[in-house]
ChimeraX commands (.cxc) that place a marker at each C-alpha (Angstrom):
marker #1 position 108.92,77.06,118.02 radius 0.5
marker #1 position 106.49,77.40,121.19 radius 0.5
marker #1 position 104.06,75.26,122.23 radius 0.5
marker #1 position 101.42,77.21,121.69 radius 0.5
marker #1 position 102.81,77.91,117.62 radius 0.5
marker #1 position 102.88,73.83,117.56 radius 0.5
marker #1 position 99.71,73.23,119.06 radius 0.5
marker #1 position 97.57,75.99,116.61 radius 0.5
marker #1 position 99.93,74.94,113.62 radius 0.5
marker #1 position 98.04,71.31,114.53 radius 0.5
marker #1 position 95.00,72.40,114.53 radius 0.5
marker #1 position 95.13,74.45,111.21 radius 0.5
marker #1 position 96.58,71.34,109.36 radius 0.5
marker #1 position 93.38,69.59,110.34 radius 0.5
marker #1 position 91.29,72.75,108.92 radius 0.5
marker #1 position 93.66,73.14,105.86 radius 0.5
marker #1 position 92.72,69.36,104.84 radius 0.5
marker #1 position 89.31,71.05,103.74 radius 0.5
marker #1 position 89.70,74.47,103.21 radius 0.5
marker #1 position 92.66,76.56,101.75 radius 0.5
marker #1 position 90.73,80.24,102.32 radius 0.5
marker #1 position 91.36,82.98,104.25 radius 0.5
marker #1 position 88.57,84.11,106.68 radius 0.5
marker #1 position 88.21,87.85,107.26 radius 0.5
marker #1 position 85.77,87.70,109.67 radius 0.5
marker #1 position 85.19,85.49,112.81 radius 0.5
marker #1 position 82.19,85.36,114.90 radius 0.5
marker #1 position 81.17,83.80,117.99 radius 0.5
marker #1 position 77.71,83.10,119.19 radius 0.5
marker #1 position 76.53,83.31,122.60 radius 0.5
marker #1 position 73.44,81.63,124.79 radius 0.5
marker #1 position 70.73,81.43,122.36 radius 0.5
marker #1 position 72.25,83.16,119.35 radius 0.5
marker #1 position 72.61,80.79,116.88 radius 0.5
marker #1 position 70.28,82.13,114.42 radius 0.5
marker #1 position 72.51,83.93,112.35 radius 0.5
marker #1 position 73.94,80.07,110.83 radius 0.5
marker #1 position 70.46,80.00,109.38 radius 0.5
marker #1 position 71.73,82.65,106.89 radius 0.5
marker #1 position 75.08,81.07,106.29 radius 0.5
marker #1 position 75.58,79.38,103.33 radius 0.5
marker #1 position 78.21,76.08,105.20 radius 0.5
marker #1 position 80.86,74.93,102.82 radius 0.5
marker #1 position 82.84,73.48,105.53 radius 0.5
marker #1 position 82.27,72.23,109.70 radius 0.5
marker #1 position 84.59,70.73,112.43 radius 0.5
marker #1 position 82.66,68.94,115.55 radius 0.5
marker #1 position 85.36,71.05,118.43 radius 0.5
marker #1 position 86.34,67.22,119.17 radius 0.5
marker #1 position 87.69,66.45,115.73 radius 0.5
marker #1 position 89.99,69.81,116.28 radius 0.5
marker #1 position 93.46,69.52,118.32 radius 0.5
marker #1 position 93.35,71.14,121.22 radius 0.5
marker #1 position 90.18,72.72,120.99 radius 0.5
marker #1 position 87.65,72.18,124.24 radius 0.5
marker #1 position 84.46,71.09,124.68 radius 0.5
marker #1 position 81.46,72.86,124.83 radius 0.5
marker #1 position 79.35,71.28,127.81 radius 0.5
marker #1 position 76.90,74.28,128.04 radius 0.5
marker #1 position 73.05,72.64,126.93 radius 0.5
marker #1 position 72.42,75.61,123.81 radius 0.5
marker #1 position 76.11,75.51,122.93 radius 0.5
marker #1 position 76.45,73.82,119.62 radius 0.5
marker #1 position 79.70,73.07,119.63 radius 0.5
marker #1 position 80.62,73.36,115.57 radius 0.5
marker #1 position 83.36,75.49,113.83 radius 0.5
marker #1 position 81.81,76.62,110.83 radius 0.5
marker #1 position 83.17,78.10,107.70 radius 0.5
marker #1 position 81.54,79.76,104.89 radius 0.5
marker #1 position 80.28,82.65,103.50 radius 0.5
marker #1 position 77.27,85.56,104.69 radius 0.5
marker #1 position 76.34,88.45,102.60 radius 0.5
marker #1 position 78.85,87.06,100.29 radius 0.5
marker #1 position 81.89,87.28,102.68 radius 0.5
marker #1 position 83.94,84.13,103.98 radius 0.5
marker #1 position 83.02,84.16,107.42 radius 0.5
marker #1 position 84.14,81.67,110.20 radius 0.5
marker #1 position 82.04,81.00,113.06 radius 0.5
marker #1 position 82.19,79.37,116.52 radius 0.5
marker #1 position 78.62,78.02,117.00 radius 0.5
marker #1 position 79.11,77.61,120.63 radius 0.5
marker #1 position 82.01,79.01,123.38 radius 0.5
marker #1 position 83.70,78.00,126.88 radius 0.5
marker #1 position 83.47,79.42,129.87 radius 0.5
marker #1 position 85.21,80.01,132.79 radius 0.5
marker #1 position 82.94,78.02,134.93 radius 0.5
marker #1 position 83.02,75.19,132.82 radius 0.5
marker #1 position 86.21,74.62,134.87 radius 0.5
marker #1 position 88.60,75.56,130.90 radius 0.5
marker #1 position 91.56,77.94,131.72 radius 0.5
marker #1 position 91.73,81.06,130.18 radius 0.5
marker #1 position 93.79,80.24,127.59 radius 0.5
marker #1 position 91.61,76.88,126.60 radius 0.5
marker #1 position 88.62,79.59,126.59 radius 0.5
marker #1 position 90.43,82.03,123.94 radius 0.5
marker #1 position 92.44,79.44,122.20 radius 0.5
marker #1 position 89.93,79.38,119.20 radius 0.5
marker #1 position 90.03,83.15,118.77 radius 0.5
marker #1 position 93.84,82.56,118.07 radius 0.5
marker #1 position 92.77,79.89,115.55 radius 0.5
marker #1 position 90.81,82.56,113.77 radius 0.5
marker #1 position 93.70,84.77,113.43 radius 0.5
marker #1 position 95.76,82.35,112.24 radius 0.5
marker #1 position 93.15,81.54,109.42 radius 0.5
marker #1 position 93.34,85.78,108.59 radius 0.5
marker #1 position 90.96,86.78,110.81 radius 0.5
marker #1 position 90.84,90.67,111.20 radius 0.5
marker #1 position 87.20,91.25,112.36 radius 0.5
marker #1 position 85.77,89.51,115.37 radius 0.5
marker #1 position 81.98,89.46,115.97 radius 0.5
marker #1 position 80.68,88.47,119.21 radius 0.5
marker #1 position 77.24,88.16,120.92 radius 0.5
marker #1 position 76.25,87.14,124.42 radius 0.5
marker #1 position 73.16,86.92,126.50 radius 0.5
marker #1 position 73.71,88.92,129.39 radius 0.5
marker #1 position 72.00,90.73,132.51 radius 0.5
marker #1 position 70.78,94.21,132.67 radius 0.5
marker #1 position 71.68,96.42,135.24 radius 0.5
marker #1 position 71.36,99.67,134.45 radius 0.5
marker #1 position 67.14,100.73,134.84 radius 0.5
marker #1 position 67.12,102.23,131.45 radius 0.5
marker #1 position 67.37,98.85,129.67 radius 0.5
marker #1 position 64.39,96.26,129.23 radius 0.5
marker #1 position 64.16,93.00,128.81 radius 0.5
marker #1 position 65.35,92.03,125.04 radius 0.5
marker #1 position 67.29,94.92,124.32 radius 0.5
marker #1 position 70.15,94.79,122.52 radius 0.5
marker #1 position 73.43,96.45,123.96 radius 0.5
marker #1 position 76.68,97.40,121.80 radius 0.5
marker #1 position 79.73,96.84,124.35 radius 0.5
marker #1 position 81.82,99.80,124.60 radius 0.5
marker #1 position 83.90,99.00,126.98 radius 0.5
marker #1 position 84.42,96.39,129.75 radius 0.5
marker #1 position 85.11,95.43,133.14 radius 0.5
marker #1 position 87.00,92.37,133.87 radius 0.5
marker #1 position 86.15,90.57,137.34 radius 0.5
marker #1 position 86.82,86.99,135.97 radius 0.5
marker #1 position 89.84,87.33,138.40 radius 0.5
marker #1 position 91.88,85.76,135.50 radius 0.5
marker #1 position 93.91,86.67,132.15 radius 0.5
marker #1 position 94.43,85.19,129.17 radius 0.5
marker #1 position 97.79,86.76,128.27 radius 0.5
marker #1 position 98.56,85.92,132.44 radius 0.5
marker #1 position 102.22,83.25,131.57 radius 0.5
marker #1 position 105.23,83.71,129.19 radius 0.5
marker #1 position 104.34,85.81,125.97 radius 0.5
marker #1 position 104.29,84.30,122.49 radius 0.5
marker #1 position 105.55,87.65,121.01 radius 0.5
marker #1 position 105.31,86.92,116.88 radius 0.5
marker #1 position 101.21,86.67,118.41 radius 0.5
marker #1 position 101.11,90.01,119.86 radius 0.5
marker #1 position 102.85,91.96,122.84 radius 0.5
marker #1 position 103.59,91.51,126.02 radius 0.5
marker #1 position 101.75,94.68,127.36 radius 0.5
marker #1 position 98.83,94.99,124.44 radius 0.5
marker #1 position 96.91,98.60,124.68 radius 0.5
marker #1 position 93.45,98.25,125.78 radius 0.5
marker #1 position 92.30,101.92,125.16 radius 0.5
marker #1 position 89.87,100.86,122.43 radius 0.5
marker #1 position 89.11,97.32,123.12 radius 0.5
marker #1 position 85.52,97.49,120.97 radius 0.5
marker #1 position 86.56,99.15,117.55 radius 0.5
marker #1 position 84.80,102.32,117.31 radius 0.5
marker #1 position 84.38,101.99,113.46 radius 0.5
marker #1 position 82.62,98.93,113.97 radius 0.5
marker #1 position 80.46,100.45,116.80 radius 0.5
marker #1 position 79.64,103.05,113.78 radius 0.5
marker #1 position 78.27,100.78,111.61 radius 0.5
marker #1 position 76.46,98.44,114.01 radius 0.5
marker #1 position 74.51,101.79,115.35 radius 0.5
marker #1 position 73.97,102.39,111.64 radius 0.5
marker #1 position 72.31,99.34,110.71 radius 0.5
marker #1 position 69.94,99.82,114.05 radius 0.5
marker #1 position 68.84,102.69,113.05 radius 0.5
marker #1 position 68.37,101.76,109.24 radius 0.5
marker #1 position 66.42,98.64,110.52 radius 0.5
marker #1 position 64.66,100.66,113.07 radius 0.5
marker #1 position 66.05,98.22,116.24 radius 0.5
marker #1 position 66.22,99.89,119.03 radius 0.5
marker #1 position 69.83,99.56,120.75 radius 0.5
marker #1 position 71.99,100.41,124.15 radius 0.5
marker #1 position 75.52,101.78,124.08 radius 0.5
marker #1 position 77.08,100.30,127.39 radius 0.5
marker #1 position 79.64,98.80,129.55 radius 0.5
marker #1 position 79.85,95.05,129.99 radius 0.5
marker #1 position 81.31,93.42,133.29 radius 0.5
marker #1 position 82.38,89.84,133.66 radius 0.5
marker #1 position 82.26,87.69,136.54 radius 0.5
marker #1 position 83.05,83.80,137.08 radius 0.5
marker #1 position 80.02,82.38,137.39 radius 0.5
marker #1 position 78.04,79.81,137.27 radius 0.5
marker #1 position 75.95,81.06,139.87 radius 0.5
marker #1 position 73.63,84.06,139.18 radius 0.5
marker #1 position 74.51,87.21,141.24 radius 0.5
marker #1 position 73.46,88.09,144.83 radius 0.5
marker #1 position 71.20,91.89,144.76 radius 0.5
marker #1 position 74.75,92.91,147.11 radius 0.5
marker #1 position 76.55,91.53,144.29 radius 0.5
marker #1 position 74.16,93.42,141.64 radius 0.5
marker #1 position 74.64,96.60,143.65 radius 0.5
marker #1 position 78.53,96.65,143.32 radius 0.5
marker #1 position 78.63,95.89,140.20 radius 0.5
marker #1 position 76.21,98.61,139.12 radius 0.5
marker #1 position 79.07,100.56,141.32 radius 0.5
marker #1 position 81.67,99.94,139.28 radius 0.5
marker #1 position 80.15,101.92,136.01 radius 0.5
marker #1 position 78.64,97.77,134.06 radius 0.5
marker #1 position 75.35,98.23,133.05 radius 0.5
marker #1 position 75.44,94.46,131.57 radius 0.5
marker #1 position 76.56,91.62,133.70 radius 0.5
marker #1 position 77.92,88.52,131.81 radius 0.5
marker #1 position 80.48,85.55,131.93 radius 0.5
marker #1 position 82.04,85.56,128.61 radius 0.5
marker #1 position 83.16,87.50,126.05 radius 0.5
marker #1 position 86.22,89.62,128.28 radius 0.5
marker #1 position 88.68,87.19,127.38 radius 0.5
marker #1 position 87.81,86.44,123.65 radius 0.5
marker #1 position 88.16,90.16,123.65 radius 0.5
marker #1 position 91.53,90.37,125.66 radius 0.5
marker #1 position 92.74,87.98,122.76 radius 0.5
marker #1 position 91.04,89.41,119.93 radius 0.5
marker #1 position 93.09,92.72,120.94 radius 0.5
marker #1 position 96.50,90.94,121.89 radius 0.5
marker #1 position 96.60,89.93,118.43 radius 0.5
marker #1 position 95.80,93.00,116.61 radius 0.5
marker #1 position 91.60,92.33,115.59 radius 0.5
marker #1 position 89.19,94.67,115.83 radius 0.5
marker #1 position 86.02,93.55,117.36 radius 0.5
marker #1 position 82.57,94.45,117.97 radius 0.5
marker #1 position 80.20,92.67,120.75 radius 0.5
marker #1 position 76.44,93.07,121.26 radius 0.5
marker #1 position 74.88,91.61,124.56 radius 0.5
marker #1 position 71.24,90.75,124.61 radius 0.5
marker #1 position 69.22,91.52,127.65 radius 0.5
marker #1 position 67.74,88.53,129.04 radius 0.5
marker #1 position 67.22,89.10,132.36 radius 0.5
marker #1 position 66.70,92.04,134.55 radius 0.5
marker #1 position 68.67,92.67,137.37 radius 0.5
marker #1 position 67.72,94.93,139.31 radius 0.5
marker #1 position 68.36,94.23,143.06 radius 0.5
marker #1 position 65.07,96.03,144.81 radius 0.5
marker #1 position 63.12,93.87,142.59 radius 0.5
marker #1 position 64.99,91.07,141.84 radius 0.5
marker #1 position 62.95,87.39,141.30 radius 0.5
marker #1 position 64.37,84.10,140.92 radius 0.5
marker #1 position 65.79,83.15,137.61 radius 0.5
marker #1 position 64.56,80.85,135.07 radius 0.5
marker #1 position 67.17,79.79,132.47 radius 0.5
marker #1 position 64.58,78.45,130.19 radius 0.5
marker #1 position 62.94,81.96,129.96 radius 0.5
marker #1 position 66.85,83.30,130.02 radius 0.5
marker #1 position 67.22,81.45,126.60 radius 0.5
marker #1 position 63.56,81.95,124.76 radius 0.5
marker #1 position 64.22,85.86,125.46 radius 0.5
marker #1 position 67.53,85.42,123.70 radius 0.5
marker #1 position 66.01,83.37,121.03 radius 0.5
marker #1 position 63.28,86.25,120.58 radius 0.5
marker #1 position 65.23,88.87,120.63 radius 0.5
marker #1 position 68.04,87.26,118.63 radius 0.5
marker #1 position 66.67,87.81,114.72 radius 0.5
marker #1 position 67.52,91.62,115.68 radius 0.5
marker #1 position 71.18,90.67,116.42 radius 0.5
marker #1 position 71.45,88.96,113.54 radius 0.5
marker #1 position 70.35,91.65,111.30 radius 0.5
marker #1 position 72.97,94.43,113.08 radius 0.5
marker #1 position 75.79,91.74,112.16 radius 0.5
marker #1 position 74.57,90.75,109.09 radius 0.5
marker #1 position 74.26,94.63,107.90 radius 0.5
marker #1 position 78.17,94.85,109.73 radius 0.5
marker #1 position 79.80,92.08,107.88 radius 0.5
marker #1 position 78.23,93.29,104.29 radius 0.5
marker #1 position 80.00,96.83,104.92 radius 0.5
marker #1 position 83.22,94.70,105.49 radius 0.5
marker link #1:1,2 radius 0.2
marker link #1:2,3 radius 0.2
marker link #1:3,4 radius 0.2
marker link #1:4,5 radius 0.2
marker link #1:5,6 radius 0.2
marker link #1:6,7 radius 0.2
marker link #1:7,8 radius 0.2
marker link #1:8,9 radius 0.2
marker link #1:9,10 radius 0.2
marker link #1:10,11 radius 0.2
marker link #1:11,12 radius 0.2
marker link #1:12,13 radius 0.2
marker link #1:13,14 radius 0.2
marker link #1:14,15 radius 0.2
marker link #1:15,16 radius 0.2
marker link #1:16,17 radius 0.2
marker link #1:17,18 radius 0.2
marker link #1:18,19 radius 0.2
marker link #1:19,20 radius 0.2
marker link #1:20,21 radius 0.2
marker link #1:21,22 radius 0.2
marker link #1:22,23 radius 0.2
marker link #1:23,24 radius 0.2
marker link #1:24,25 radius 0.2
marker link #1:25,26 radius 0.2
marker link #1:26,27 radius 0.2
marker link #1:27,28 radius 0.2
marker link #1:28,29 radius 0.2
marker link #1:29,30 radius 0.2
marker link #1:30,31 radius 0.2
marker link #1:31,32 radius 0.2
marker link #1:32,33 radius 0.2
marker link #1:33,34 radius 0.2
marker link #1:34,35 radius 0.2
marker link #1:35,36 radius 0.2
marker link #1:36,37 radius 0.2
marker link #1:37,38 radius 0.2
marker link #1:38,39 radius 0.2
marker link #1:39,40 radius 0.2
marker link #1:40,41 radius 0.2
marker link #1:41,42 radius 0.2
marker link #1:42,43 radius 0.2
marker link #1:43,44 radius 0.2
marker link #1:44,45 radius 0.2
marker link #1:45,46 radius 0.2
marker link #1:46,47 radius 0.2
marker link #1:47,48 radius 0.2
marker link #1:48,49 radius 0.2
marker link #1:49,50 radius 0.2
marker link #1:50,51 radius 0.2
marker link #1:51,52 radius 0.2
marker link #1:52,53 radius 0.2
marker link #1:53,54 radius 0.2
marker link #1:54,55 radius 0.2
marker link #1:55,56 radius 0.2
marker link #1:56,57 radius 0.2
marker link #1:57,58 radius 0.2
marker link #1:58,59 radius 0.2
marker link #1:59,60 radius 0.2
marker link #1:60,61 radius 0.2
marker link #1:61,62 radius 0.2
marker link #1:62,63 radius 0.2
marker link #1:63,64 radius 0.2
marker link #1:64,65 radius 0.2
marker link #1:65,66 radius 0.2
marker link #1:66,67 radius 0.2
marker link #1:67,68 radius 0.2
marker link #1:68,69 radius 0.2
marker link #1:69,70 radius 0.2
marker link #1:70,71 radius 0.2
marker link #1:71,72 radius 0.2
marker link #1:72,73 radius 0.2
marker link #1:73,74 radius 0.2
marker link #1:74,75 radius 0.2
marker link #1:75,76 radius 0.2
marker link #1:76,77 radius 0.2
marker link #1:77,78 radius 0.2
marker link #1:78,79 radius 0.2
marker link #1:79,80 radius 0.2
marker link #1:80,81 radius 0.2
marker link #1:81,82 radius 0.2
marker link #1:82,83 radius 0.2
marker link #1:83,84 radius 0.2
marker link #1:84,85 radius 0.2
marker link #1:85,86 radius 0.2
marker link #1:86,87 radius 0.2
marker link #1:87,88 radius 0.2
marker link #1:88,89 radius 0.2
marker link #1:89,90 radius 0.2
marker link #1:90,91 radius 0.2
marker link #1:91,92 radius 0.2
marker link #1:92,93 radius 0.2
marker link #1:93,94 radius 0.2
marker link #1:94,95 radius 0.2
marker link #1:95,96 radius 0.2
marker link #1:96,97 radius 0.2
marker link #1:97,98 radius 0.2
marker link #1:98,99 radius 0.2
marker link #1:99,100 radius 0.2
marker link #1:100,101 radius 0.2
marker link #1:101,102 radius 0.2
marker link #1:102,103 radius 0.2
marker link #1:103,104 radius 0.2
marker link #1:104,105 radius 0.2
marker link #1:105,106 radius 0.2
marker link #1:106,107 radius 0.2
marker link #1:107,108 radius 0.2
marker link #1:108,109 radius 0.2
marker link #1:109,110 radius 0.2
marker link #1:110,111 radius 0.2
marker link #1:111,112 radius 0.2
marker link #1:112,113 radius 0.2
marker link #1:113,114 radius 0.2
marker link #1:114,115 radius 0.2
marker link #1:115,116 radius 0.2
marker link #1:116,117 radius 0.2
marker link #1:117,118 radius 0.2
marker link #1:118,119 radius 0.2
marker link #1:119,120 radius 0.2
marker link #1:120,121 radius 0.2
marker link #1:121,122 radius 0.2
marker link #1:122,123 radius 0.2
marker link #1:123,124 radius 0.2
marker link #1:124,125 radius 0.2
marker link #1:125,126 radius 0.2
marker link #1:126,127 radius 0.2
marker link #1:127,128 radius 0.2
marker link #1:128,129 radius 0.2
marker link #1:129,130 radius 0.2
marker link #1:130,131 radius 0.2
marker link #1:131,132 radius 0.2
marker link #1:132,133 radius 0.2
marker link #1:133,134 radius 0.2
marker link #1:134,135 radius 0.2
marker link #1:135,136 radius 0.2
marker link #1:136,137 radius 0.2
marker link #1:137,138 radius 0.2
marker link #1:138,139 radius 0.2
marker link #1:139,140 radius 0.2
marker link #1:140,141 radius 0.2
marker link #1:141,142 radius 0.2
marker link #1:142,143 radius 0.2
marker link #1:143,144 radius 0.2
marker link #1:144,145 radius 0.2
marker link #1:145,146 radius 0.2
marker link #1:146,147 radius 0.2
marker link #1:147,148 radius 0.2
marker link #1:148,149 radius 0.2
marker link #1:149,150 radius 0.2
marker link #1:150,151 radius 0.2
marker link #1:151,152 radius 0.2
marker link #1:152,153 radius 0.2
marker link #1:153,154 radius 0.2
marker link #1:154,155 radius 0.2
marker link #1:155,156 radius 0.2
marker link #1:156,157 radius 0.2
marker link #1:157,158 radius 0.2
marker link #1:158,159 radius 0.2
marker link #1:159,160 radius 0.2
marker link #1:160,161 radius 0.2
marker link #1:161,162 radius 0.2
marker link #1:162,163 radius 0.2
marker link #1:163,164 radius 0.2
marker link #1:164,165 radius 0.2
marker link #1:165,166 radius 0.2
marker link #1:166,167 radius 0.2
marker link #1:167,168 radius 0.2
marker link #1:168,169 radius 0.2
marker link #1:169,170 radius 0.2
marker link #1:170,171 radius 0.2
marker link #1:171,172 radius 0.2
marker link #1:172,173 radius 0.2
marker link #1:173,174 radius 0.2
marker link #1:174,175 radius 0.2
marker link #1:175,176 radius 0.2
marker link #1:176,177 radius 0.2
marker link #1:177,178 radius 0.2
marker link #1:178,179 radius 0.2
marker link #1:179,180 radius 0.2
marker link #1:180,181 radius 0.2
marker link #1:181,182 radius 0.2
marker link #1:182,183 radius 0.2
marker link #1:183,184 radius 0.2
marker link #1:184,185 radius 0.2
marker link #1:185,186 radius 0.2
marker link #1:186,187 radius 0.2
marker link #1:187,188 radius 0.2
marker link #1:188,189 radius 0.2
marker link #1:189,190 radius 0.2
marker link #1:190,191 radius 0.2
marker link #1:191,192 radius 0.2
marker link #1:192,193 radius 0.2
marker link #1:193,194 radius 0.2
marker link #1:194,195 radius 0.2
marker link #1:195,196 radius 0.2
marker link #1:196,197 radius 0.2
marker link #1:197,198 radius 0.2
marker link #1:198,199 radius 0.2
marker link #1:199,200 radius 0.2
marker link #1:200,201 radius 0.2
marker link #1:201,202 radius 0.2
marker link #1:202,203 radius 0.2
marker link #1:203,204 radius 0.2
marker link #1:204,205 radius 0.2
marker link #1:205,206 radius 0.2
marker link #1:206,207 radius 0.2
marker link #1:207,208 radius 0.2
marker link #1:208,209 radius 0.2
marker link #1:209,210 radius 0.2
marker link #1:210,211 radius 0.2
marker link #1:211,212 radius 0.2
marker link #1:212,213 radius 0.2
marker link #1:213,214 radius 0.2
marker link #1:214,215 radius 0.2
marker link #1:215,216 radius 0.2
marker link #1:216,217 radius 0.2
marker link #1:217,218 radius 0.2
marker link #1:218,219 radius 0.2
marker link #1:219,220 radius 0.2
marker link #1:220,221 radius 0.2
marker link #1:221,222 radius 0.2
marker link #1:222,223 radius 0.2
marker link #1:223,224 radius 0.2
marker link #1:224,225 radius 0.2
marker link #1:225,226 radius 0.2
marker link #1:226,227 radius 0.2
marker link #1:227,228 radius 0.2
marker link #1:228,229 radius 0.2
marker link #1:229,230 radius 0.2
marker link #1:230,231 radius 0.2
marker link #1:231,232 radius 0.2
marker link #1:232,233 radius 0.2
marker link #1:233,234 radius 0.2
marker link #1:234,235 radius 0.2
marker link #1:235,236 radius 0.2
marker link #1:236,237 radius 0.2
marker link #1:237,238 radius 0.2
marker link #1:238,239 radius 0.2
marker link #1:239,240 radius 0.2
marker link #1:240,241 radius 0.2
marker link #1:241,242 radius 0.2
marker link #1:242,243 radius 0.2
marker link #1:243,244 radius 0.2
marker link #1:244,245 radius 0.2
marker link #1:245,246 radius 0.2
marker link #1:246,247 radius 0.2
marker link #1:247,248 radius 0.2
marker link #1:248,249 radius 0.2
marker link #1:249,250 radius 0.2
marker link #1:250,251 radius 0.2
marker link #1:251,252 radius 0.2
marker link #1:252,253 radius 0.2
marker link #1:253,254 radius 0.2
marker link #1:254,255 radius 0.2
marker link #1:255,256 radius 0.2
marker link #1:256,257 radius 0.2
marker link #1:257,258 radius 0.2
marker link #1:258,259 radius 0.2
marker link #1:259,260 radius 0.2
marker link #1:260,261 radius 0.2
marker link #1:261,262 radius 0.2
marker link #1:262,263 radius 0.2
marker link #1:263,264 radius 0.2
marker link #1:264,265 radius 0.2
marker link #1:265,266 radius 0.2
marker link #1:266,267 radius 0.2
marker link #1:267,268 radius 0.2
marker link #1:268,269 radius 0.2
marker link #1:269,270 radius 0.2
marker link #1:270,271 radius 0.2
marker link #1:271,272 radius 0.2
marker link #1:272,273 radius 0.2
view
């Protein structure tokens, strides 16, 4: 057995000493996007320090909680809180919990992010559905030997954002009357924000969302055969003719305003599931 089987065959014995379920559905909530527990009815939680191997989530609006449960009547597991490459994890800390999920039966992934606009058609507290992505993280998580009973060694990336769920996410926008983007979504290090050079290359390269998340949850998600869907939340515009400093605070109340119509897209998703 690898070390990777022994370490996530650790961590599940620790979940299995309170739950027995199968999860079908995983989500993971970004900057400012933890709204959606409010509708979960919790059976079960994990503090990520009670969980082998699992990081720590030193971002301020990063709860840090595994949660397990059920919404719109469907056993759900979600990560209230994620890593991030600039909080100095590896790649494989960063997307070790999206293996956890699969593990547990995860076969739909839900994730949400607070990102910036780039492209000048999007406003402040839109909400975008990722399409497709860009990864400038100048890292991979599948990068080292290949743990192939996970997934293999060359996994196709030609739909990494499952078109079905795409479908019904545009469905229950336009059933709830929330106006939503269709775009790509580029990731970058971080943690500092972007230069307007920097803005203007990556505007280049086809992103009309710039983030630093999400690409290698994804990457994961994929390797292992899920099918995901990921919604970004404008909080910031970033447009490099009139760019102004940013405010983080303001960066998190626009997520937290805009957030309510997030939750309703995934909460409308995970009942058609």
């Amino acid at each position: 057995m690898s070390n990777l089987l022994k370490m996530l065959n650790e961590t599940l014995d620790v979940i299995r000493t309170k739950t027995e379920k199968d999860y079908r559905i995983g989500i993971i909530l970004g900057t400012g996007l933890g709204g959606l527990v409010k509708d979960m009815e919790i059976e079960y939680e994990f503090d990520y320090s009670e969980l082998p191997h699992f990081a720590l989530s030193t971002v301020e609006s990063h709860h840090g909680k595994l949660l397990f449960g059920k919404i719109e009547g469907n056993d759900v597991v979600v990560m209230q809180g994620r890593f991030h490459f600039y909080e100095g994890y590896s790649m494989k800390e960063i997307t070790y919990p999206v293996r956890v999920m699969k593990m547990l039966g995860v076969k739909f992934l839900l994730v949400s992010n607070a990102g910036g606009g780039m492209n000048p058609l999007f406003k402040l507290g839109d909400l975008m559905i990722i399409e497709d992505h860009i990864n400038l993280l100048g890292d991979n998580p599948l990068i080292g030997k290949n743990e192939n009973s996970l997934g293999p060694r060359f996994p196709d990336m030609s739909e990494p954002y499952s078109k079905a769920l795409i479908e019904l996410a545009e469905k229950a926008a336009l059933d709830n009357k929330i106006k939503i983007q269709k775009g790509v979504y580029v990731a970058v290090p971080g943690p500092s924000l972007e230069t307007r050079a920097e803005y203007r290359f990556l505007r280049s390269t086809g992103a009309d969302v710039v983030g630093m998340s999400t690409v290698p949850e994804n990457i994961v998600a994929n390797h292992m055969g899920m099918q995901t869907l990921g919604i970004s939340i404008i909080t910031d515009e970033c447009f490099p003719d009139a760019l102004k400093p940013i405010d983080v605070t303001k960066i998190i109340a626009t997520a937290n305003e805009a957030e309510p119509k997030m939750t309703t897209i995934f909460k409308e998703v995970i009942k058609k599931l």
